[in-house]
Structures are given as C-alpha cells and as structure tokens.
N, C-alpha and C positions, 0 to 999 in steps of 0.2 A: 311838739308838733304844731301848737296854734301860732308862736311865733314864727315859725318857719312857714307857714301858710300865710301871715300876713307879709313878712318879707317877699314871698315870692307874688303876694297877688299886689301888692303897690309897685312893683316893679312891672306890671303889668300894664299899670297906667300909661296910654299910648303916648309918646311926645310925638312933636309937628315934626319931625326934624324922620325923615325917612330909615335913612342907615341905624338909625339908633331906635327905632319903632320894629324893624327887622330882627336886629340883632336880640331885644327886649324877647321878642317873642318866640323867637327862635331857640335861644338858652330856656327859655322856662315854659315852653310849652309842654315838653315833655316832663320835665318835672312836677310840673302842674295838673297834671292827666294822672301822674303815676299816685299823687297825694291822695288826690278822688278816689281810685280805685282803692290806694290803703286804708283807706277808712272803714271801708267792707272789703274782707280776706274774698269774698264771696263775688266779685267783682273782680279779680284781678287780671290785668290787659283789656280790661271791657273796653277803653277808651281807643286801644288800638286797632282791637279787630275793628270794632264800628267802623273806624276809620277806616282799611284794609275792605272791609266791604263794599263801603260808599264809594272809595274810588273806582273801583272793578265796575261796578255798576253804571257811575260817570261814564268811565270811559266808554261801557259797550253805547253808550246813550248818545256815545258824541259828544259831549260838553266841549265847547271851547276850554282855555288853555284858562283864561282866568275863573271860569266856573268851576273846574276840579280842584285849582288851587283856595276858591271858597270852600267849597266842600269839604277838602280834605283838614283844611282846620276848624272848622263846624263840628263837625265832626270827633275829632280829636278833643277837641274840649264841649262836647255837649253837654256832661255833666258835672263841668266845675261848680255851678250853683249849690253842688250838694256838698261844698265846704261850709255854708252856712243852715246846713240840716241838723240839728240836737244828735250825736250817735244814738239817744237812746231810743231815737225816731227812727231814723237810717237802720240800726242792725234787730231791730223790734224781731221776734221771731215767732210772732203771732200777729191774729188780724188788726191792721188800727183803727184808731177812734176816726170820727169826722174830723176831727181837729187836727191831729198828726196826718191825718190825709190832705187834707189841706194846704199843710206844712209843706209836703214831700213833692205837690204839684207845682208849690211856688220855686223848686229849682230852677228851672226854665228862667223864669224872672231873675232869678238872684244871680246867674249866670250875667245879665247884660250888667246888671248892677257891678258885678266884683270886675269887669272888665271896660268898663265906660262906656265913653258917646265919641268916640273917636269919628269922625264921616269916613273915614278908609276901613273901617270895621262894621257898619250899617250893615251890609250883606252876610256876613259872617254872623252878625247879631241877631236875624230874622231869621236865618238857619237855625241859628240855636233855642229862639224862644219858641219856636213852632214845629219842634219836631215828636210830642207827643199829642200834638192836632190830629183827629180823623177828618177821613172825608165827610162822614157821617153826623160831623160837630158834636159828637162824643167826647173828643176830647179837652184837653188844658193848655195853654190855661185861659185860652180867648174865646174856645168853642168854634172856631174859624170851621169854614166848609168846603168841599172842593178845593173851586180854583184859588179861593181866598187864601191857601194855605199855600207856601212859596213852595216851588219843588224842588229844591235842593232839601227842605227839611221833610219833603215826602220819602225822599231817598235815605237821608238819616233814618227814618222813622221805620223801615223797612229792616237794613242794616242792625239796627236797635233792639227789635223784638228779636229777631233769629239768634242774634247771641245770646239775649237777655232769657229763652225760651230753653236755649239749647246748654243753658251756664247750671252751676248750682245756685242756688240763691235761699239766704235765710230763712224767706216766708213760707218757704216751702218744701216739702220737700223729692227728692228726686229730681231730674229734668226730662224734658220734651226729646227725645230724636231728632235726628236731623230731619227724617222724611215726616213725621208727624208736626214737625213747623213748617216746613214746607206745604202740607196740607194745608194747616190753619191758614198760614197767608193768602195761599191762594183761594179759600174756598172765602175768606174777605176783598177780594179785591174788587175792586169796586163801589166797598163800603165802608172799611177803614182805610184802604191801602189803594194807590193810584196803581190802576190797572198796567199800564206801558212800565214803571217799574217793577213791577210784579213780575210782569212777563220774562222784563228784561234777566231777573234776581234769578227766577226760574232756567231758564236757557244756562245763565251762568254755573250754578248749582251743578245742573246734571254736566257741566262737564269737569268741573272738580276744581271751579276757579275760589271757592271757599275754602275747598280743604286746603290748596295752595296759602290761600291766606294765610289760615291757622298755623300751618308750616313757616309762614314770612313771622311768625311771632313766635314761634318757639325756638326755631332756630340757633340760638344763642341763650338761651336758658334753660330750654329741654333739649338737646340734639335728637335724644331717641325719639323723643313723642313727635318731635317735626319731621323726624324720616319716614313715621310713621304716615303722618297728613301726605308726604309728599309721595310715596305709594299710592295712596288714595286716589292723591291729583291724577297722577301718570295711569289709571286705570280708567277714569273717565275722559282722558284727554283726547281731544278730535283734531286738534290743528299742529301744524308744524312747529311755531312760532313758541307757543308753551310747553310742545314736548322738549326744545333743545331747553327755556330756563327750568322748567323740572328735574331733567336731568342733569343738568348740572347743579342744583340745588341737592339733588342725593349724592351726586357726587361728595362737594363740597361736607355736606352731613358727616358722610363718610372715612372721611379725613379727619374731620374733628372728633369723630369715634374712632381712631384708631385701626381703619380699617379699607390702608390704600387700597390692596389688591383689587373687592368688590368698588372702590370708586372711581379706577382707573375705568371698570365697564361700565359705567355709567357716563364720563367723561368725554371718552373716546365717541360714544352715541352720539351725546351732544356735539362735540367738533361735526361730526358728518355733515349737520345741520347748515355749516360753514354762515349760522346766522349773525345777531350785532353782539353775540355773547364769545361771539369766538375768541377773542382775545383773553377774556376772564377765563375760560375754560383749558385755554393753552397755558397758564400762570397756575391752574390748577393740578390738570397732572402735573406739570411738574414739580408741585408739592407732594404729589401722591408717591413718586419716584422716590425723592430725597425719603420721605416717612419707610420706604422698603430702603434705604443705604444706599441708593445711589445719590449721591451729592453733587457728581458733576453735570444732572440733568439741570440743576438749577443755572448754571455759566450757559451749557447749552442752549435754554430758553429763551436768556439774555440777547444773546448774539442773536437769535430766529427773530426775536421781538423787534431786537435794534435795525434789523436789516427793512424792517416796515414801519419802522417809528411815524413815518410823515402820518401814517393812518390809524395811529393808536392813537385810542381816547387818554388823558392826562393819567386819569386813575389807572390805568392801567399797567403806564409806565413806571409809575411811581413804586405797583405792585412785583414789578423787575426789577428794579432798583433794590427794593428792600430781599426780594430773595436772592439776588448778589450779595446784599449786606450778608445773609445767612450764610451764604456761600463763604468768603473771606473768615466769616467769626468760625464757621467747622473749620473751614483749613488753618484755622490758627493765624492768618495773611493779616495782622491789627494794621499795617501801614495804611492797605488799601481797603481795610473795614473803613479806617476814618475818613477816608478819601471820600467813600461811599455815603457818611454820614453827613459830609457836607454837602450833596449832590440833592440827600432827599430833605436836607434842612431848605435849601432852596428850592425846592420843588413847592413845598408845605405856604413856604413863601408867596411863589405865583398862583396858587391857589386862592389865598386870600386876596392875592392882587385882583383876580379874576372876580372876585367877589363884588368888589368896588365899583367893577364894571356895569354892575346892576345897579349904580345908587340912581339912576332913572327912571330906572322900571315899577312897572306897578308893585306897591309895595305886597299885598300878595302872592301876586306871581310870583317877586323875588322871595320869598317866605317858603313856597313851596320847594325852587329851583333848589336855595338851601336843605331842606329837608330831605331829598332827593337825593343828595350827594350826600349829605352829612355821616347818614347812616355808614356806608361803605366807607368813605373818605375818614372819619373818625375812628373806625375800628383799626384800619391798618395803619393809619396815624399815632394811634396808641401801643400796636404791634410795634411798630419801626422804632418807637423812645422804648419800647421792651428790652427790643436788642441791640438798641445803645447801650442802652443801662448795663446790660448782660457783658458787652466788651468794655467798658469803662469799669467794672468792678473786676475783670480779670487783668485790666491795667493799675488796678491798684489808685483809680481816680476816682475814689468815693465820694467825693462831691457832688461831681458829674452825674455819677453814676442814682444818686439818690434825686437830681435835680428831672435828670429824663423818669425816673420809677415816679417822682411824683406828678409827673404831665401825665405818664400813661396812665394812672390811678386812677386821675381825674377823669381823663378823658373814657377812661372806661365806668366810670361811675355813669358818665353823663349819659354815655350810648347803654349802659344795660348791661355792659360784657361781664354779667357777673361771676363766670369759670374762670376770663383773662383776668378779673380783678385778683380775683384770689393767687394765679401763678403771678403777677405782679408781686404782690403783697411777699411772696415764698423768697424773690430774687433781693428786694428790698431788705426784707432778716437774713439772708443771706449775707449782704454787703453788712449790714449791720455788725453781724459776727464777726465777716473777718477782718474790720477794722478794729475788734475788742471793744465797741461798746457795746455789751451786752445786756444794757436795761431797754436799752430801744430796740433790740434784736429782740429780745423774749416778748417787749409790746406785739410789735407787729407780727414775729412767728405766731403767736395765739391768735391775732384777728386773722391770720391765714387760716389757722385750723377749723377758727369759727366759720369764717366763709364756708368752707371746704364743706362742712356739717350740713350748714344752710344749702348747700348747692348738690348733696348726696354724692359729690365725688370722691368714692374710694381710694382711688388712685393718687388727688392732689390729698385729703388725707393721711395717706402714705407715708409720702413727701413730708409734710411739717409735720409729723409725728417726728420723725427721724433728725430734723431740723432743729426743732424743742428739744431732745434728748442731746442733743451738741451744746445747745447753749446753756441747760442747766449742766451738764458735764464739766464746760469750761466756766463755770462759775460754782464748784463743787458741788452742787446739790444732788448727788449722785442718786439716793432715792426718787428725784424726783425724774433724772435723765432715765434711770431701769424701766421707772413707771411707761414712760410714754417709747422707748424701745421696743416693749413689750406690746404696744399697741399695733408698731409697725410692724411687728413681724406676722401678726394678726393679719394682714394686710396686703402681705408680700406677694401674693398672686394676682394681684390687683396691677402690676407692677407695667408697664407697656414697652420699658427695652432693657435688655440687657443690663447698661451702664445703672438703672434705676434700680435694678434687683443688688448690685451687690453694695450701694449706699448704705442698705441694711448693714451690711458684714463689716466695711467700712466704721460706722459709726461703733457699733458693738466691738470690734476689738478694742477702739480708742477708750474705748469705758471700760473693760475688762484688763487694760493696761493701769489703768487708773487705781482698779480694785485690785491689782498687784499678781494676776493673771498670767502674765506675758508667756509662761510657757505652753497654756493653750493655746494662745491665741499664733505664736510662733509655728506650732503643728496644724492650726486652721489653714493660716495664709499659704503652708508650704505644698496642701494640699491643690490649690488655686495657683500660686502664683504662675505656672509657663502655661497656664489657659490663654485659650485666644478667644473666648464667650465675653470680654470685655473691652472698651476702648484702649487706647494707649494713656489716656489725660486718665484712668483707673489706673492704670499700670502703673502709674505715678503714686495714685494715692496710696495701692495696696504694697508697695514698694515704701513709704512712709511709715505706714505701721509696722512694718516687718524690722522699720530699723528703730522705730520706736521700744517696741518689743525686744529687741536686741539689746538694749544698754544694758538693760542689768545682767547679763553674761558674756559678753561680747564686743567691748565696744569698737574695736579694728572693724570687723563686722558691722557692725551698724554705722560707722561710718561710709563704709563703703556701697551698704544701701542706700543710706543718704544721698551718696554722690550718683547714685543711679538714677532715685528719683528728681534730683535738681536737672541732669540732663535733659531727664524728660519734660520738666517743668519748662526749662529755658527753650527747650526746641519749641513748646506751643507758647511759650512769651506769658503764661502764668505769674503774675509779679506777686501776688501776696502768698501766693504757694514759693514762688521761688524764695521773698526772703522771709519765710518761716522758716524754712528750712537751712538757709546762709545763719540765722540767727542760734538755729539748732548746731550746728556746726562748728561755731564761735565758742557756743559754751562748751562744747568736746575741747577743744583745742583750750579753753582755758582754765577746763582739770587738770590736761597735762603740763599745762605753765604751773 
C-alpha cells in the first residue's frame, strides 16, 4: 500500500505543461480519494459524497463554472493529507491524546504538502486547508474567522460534517440521522457554519437532492441500496427537472437488477418529461425491452436515434452504436458485429480528439469537463471492449479477444464498476478455457469468484462456480470440478434467464460422462431435449452432450448428434464450438480407418 501511495502521490506533482497536469490528475484523482478512504473501512466513499454534496450546494449557490470545478476537486481530495496520519492514529478507537490530536488536525496541511505549490492549484489548496475552519475560529488549523475563511471550504465544511455525522466512524459508536444533522447544523449556523450555505444545504435536503447523491454513489456497487436513495429522492422531489433524472436513475437501477418490466415505468415517466435526459432514457427502455426478449427493440431505437442524430449528444450515439453491436452479437450477424466495432472504435477516437480541444482552457475547468463525462463515457466504453471481447472469442480470436477483456478490466477498475469487473473477469476464463490454457483460466475464473464474494453477487457466483467445475473437469481434477458443482447448484435459483439455469445441467453431465455415467445422463438430456425453455446456441450444447454420452453405445448415433449440433454451431458462426466438435468427428472417423 505505502508504495502504491507514493507512486500515485509523485505523480501528483503538477507539471507546467497543461494537457499533462490534466491528465496527471484526472487518472489519479480518484484513485487517490479511494486510497484515503481505504485506510479507514469506516470512511468508505467519504470523499465522494463530500464531493456530490459540495457540488449540489455550488450549484444552487450559483457558482460560476470555474468555482464548481474548484470545488468539486477540493473536495474530492480533502482528505488526502491523511496518507501521512500513523493508522494507529487514524483508526484509534478510543479518545486521543493531545498529541495524536494534534497529528489528525495537521491533515489539512499535509494535503497541500503531498500535492505542491503549483499557481493553477492555489484555489484548490485554500479550499482544502481551510475546510475544518469555524466561523467561530474554533477551528484548525489557522483558527481563521468568518470572512477569513474561503467559502468554497465553508461549503466543503458543511458537506463534510453531514456525512461524517450521518457515517459510522471508529471513535464512536452508532451515527447521527439524517434530521438530527440537519438539526445540529443548523442550530450552528452562524457560528460554526456560514449561514447562506446552511440555508442553501437545507432547502436541498428537504427536497431529496442528498439522498439523490447517495444514490449517484451507489449505483454501481450497491444497485439495491441506490434504488433505495433514489425512492427517497423521488418522494421529496418538487421540480420537473430532477423528477425526469430520478426516474430515470430507478429506471436504469432497475435494469441492472434484473427487473425490466417495473423500469420500463419508471422510464416511460421520465420520457414524458421530454427533458435533456431524453435521449439517455430512449437507449434505456430499450434495453429494458431486449432484458424481456425483445431484441429487435434494440435495431428499432437505432433507426429512431439515427433519424435525430444532428441533435444527439456524442455519448449517446455512441450508446446506439453499442446496443447495435448487441443486437448483431444476439443474431449471430459477426460480419456487421465488426463493422460496428470499427464504428465505435472511431467514435472512442473523436472523443479523445475532443478532448484536445480543451488544451486551452482553464486547467480546472478542463479537469472537471473530464470528470463529468468520464464517468458515463468510461463505463460504456468498457461495456463496448466487453462485447468485443464476447464476439472475438466466439470467433475463435483469442488474442483479440483477451486484448479488449483487458482494456475493459482496466477500465472498469479505474471507474469502480466492481459487478462489470467481475462479469469481465467470467468472459476473460472463459476465453482462457476454450483455448486450453487452463492454468490462466482457473487464475482468473477464482479472481472472478473472489470478486463475486466481495461484491455479494449470487448470481455472478453461480456463474464461476460452474465455470471452476469445467476447468478443473478438463484438467482431471474431478474432486475438485464436483466440489464447486455442487456450490452451483446451491445457487441455481439465483439464476436470471433461462439459458443460465441449464449451464448448471450442461456442466454436470460433462462431468458425470467423465465419471463414466453417460446412461444417466443420456435419460436426463432426453427428458429436456424437444424443450423450448432454452436458446438454440443451448440446443447446441445439450445436443453435444447427448452425443458425447452416446459413444459408448452408439456411435452412428452420436454421430449424428454431432452433426446436429455442428449445424447449429455453424448457423450462429460458433468457431471454437464448431471446431471442437470437427475435431470430435475426425476422431470418430479415425476409429473406423
């Protein structure tokens, strides 16, 4: 960790040179935020919400464009100074001495120190040393009063306590309510806390632009607990403008918990809106569509999107684009999948071009512009080399295929998508496997399962259980593929479509063929096989086993299931399916030579 702390804070060191003073800060500021908070479990996203707060507050304040993009990195790194705090000071869980208090006040300071004397960072610097100042010169670590105290670290300072109040925290125990911070604040305003943001915090609060916050941070690491905030929002909401991104935000939620139907109503609300979200909202049902089996709503969207392109924002194209790509990889269409991959590889492209375009602008402002788009723009950016990946490995281009899994890895490392990381991670041992190297397949299937653990997802769980039991399968360890078989079937209700539930059944005959079974498993398959509760690209697989299971009594018969499932392989363009099974074939044909 300490290495990794000073790597990332000498990189920190501003240079003159603008574009590169950006990009320095932009790659490791969230990194840098995230390290703080890891130090104390107790702490964890503190840096963001603050953040998430101070802006909401900015904005109702009016700030100019360059004052929030101060703010919003002041903020965000307020308490980097507490990489140079002792942990045994920081996570103390009793009162401290004068000394360690002492210690704990000097963060502020130690903040400007680990990040320089750059002159384009002065404003940012005052923000951060002066955000546990009272008005009352109560506080640290200048004792500053009133107006002596900058007001962008008033605003931090506000932000700061309400999370800090409303968190768990070591030294104590239990937390504060919401409305009982909100009391304490305001029953100091005017004596710790500047009255006009107080007011401002206040007005925000009651209408639910906090618990929105809170929602903007869990979102992609809790979905439930953000759908939760985001109820919250939409019940105190009073204006037009935050009910349509609310709603859409449960929408979206909703999707990602597996549960188009309720996000389609929330979705549809938001359109009415016909506000600047519309366009994100139209790309969203119709992902809520394809999640219920309609797949042609995704082409549909296209054409609707394409027919207003002049007045679509970049990202949003980009977000058609890609659900085209999806579109083409379900129908099996790899011609015009790759067509599609070249389209949003250039897209990815003018984005950055676009970026370049700010090497004039103030370096802040450009700092935030980035952070602003990042978030969105990286997430679906890591989506899209997902479902590269996903078609490059059914084309049998493992190169490719491991080349885009490891941009998206990254790239979801860097944004947080800790669920996407893990279904990355799944797709990645997957290619692993079915090219037969299997020492790096069983690596990365475990760091999936461990993700999966750390992330309480059942579901993806599932998944690399089932995963794990293939690659020790096909690496004989058959005790060890029953062990984690057996996990999954543990599991199996967990399961969210169809084609996922019979993976299970799937992997289990292959190992019960193995342990010399095949008459069971011959009687399993036959009970299933003219089902239509599965895809066709299953029909494939369970038509595989069934001829697998065939040899040893049968092999005209198992041939001929063979030749069943290669057709099916060939018709969705399956290559490492298809020539497993050419291979399997060959060796029929060279018992009877």
């Amino acid at each position: 960790m300490e290495d990794r702390e000073k790597q990332i804070v000498d990189n920190l060191r501003i240079k003159d040179d603008l574009n590169t003073a950006r990009e320095l800060f932009f790659i490791n500021t969230q990194m840098l935020s995230e390290i703080v908070d890891a130090k104390d479990p107790y702490t964890e996203g503190h840096s963001e919400r603050v953040r998430l707060f101070s802006v909401e507050i900015g904005k109702d304040l009016k700030l100019s464009k360059k004052d929030l993009a101060i703010l919003s990195l002041a903020a965000k790194l307020h308490d980097i100074g507490k990489l140079k705090i002792p942990d045994n000071i920081l996570k103390k869980p009793g009162p401290l001495s004068p000394a360690e208090r002492n210690e704990i006040e000097r963060h502020s300071i130690y903040s400007e120190q680990l990040l320089g004397k750059h002159p384009a960072l002065e404003p940012v610097l005052s923000a951060i040393r002066s955000h546990h100042e009272r008005l009352s010169g109560q506080g640290y670590p200048d004792k500053l009063e009133g107006e002596m105290i900058p007001f962008l670290s008033k605003i931090i300072t506000v932000s700061d306590v309400f999370d800090a109040m409303t968190s768990h925290r070591v030294y104590r125990k239990g937390v504060y309510t919401d409305e009982e911070t909100v009391s304490y604040i305001e029953k100091n305003s005017g004596i710790f806390f500047d009255g006009i943001i107080v007011k401002s915090f206040v007005k925000l609060f009651k209408r639910g632009v906090f618990d929105f916050c809170n929602g903007e941070y869990l979102r992609r690491l809790y979905p439930q607990k953000a759908y939760e905030y985001y109820i919250k929002a939409l019940s105190k909401c009073k204006t037009d403008k935050w009910k349509e991104v609310i709603l859409f935000r449960l929408g979206n939620i909703l999707n990602a918990l597996w549960k188009p139907i309720e996000a389609i109503s929330y979705l549809e609300k938001a359109l009415s809106y016909k506000g600047e979200y519309r366009y994100r909202i139209m790309n969203e049902i119709a992902f809520s569509n394809y999640y219920m089996g309609n797949i042609n709503a995704l082409y549909k969207n296209f054409i609707n999107i394409k027919k207003e392109e002049a007045n679509v924002p970049l990202i949003e194209i980009i977000r058609t684009y890609f659900s085209l790509l999806l579109y083409y990889s379900r129908k099996y269409d790899f011609d015009k999948a790759y067509s599609i991959v070249n389209d949003l590889e250039m897209m990815f492209e003018e984005v950055k071009r676009g970026e370049y375009l700010l090497a004039n602008e103030d370096l802040l402002v450009g700092i935030e512009k980035k952070r602003l788009m990042f978030d969105d723009f990286i997430y679906l950016q890591s989506k899209s080399y997902n479902m590269m990946a996903d078609i490059m490995r059914n084309q049998g281009e493992f190169k490719k295929a491991h080349r885009y899994y490891n941009l998206s890895i990254g790239l979801k490392t860097i944004s947080g998508d800790i669920l996407g990381r893990a279904m990355t991670l799944y797709g990645s041992a997957l290619a692993y496997l079915q090219e037969g190297n299997l020492k790096k397949a069983k690596i990365v299937a475990l760091n999936c399962l461990s993700s999966n653990y750390e992330n309480i997802d059942k579901y993806g769980i599932y998944l690399a259980n089932i995963l794990i039991a293939d690659i020790y399968r096909e690496m004989n360890q058959l005790d060890k593929a029953i062990f984690f078989l057996i996990k999954a079937k543990e599991l199996i209700k967990f399961t969210k479509k169809n084609d996922d539930y019979y993976k299970y059944y799937i992997s289990n005959w292959l190992y019960m063929i193995k342990t010399g079974k095949e008459i069971d498993v011959i009687k399993g398959i036959e009970k299933v096989i003219d089902s239509e509760d599965y895809s066709i690209i299953v029909k494939g697989d369970v038509l595989y086993c069934y001829a697998m299971a065939l040899e040893s009594f049968d092999m005209v018969d198992a041939k001929e299931k063979y030749k069943k499932s290669l057709e099916i392989y060939r018709q969705l363009n399956q290559i490492p399916n298809i020539k497993k099974i050419e291979n399997r074939l060959k060796f029929i044909k060279s018992l009877k030579d």
